[in-house]
TORTI-814575 format. One line per 2 residues: number of its first residue (from 1); their letters; for each residue x, y, z of C-alpha. Coordinates in Angstrom, 1 decimal, always signed. Example, Ala and Ser with C-alpha at 12.3 -4.5 7.8 and 13.67 -1.06 7.14 Angstrom:
2
1	AS	+12.3 -4.5 +7.8; +13.7 -1.1 +7.1
This chain:
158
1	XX	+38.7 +26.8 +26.0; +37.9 +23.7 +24.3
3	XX	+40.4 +20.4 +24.9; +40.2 +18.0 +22.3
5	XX	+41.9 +14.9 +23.0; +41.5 +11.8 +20.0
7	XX	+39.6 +11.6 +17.1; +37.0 +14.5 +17.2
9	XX	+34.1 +15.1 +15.2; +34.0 +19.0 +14.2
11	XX	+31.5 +20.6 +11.9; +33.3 +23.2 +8.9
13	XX	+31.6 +25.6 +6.7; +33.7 +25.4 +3.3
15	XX	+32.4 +27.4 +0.3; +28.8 +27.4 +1.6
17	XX	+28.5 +23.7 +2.7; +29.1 +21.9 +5.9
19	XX	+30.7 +19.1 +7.0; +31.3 +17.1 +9.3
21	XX	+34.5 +15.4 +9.4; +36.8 +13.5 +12.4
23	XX	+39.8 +15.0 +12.9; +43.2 +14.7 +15.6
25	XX	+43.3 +17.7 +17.9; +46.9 +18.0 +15.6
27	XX	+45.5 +17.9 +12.0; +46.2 +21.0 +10.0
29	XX	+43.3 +22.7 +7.9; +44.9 +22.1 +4.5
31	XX	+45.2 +18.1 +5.1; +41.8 +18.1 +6.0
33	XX	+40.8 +20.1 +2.8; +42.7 +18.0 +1.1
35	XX	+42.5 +14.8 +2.2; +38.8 +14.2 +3.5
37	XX	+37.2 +16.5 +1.6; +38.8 +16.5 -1.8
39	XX	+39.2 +20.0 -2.2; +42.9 +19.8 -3.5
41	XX	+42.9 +23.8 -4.8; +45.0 +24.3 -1.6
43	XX	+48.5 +22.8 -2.1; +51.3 +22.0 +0.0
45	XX	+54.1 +24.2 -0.3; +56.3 +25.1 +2.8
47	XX	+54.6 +23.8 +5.4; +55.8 +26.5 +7.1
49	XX	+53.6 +29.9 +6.0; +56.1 +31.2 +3.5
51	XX	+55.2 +30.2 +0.3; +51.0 +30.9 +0.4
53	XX	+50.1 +28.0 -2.1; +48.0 +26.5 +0.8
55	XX	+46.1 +30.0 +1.6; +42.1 +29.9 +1.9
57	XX	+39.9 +32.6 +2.9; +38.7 +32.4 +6.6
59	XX	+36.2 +35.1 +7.6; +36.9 +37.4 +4.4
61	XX	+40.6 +37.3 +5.3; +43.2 +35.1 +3.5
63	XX	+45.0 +32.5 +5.6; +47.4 +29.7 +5.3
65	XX	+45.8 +26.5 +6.0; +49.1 +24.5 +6.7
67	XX	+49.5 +27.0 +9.8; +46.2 +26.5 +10.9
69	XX	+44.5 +23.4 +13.1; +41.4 +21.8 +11.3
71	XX	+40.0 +22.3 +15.1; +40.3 +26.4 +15.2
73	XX	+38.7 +26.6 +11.7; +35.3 +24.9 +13.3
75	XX	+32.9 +28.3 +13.7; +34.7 +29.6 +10.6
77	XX	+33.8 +30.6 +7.0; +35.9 +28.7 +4.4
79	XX	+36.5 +29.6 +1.1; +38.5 +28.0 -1.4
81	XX	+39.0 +28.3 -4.9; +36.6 +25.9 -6.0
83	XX	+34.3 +27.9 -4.1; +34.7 +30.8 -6.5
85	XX	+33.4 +27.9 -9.4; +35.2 +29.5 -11.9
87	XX	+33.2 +32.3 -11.9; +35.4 +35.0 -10.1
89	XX	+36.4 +38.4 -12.2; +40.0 +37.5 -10.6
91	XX	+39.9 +33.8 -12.4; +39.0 +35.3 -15.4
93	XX	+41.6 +38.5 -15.3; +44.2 +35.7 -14.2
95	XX	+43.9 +33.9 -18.1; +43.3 +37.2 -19.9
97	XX	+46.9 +38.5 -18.3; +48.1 +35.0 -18.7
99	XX	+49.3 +35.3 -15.0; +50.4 +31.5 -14.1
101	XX	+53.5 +29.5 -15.4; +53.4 +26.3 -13.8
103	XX	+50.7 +26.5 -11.7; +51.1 +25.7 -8.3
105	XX	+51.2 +29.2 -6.9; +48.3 +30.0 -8.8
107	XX	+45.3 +28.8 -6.6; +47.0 +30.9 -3.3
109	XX	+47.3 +34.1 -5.6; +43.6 +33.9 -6.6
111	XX	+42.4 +33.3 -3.1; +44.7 +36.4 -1.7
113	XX	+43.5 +38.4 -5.2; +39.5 +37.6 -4.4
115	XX	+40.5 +38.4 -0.8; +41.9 +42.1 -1.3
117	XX	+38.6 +42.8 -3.8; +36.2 +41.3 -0.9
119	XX	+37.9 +44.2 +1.2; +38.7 +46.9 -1.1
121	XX	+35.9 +46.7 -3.1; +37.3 +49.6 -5.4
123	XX	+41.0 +49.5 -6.5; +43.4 +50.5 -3.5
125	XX	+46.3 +51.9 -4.2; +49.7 +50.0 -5.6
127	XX	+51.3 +49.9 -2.1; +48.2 +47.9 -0.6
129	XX	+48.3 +45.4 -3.7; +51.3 +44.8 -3.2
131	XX	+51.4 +44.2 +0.7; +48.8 +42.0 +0.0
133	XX	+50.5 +40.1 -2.8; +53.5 +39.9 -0.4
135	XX	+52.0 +36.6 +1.4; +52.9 +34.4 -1.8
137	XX	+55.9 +33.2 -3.6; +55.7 +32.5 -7.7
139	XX	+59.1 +30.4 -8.3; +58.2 +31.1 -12.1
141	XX	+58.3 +34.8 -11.9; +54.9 +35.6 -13.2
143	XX	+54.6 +38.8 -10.8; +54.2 +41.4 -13.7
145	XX	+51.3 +39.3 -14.6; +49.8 +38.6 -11.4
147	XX	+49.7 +42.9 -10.9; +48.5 +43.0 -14.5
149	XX	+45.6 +40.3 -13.3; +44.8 +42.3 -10.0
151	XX	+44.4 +45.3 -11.7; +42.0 +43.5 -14.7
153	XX	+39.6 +41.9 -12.1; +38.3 +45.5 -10.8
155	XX	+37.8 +46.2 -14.3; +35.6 +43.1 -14.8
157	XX	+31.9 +43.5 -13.5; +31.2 +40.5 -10.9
């Protein structure tokens, strides 16, 4: 087991690049997203793993970055949504199904969306959708839409 103890310099792999960046053996994942590398898509939410606004994709699986230390993601794939560059079938099924209100659920339900298509390549049935969709809160209610959005982006060709 590693023991990091100050300031630590740690190498991350986020949406194909790496960084290098110093962080406290207490820093969570989505400040250092955030803070040092400007990747604001993640937001802050809970704090506490409820509300998924802060979820990224670690290893092909989606994960909330305010639960997670910056020092367990080193050795770790990162994926956030700018990593998608706009281009993902969910982004664009996400405006066609006009599936975001406010907004600031919207970049944790496109992560968890891209997520389930990166594992269930072809469209799984309801009851996995919506365990998946499960992980994130939309205070504005948009969760017709959202569905409507999950079921669009396996109709769009990546």
């Amino acid at each position: 087991m590693v023991q990091y103890e100050g300031k630590t310099v740690i190498s991350l792999q986020v949406n194909g690049e790496t960084y290098e960046v110093a962080v406290r053996p207490s820093d969570i994942l989505l400040d250092i997203l955030r803070e040092q590398l400007g990747l604001t898509s993640a937001k802050a939410g809970c704090l506490n793993g409820d509300c998924g606004a802060c979820t990224v994709i670690v290893d092909g699986l989606p994960a909330k970055s305010c639960l997670m230390l910056a020092v367990e993601a080193e050795g770790h794939v990162i994926l956030t949504v700018e990593g998608l560059g706009g281009l993902a079938p969910i982004q664009k099924a996400f405006v066609d199904a006009d599936a975001f209100q406010c907004g600031y659920c919207t970049s944790g339900f496109l992560i968890v969306c891209h997520a389930l298509k990166m594992n269930y390549p072809v469209l799984p049935e309801e009851y996995i959708i919506e365990e998946w969709l499960q992980s994130n809160l939309c205070r504005c209610t948009s969760y017709q839409e959202i569905r409507r959005a999950v079921h669009l982006m396996y109709e769009i060709q990546a």
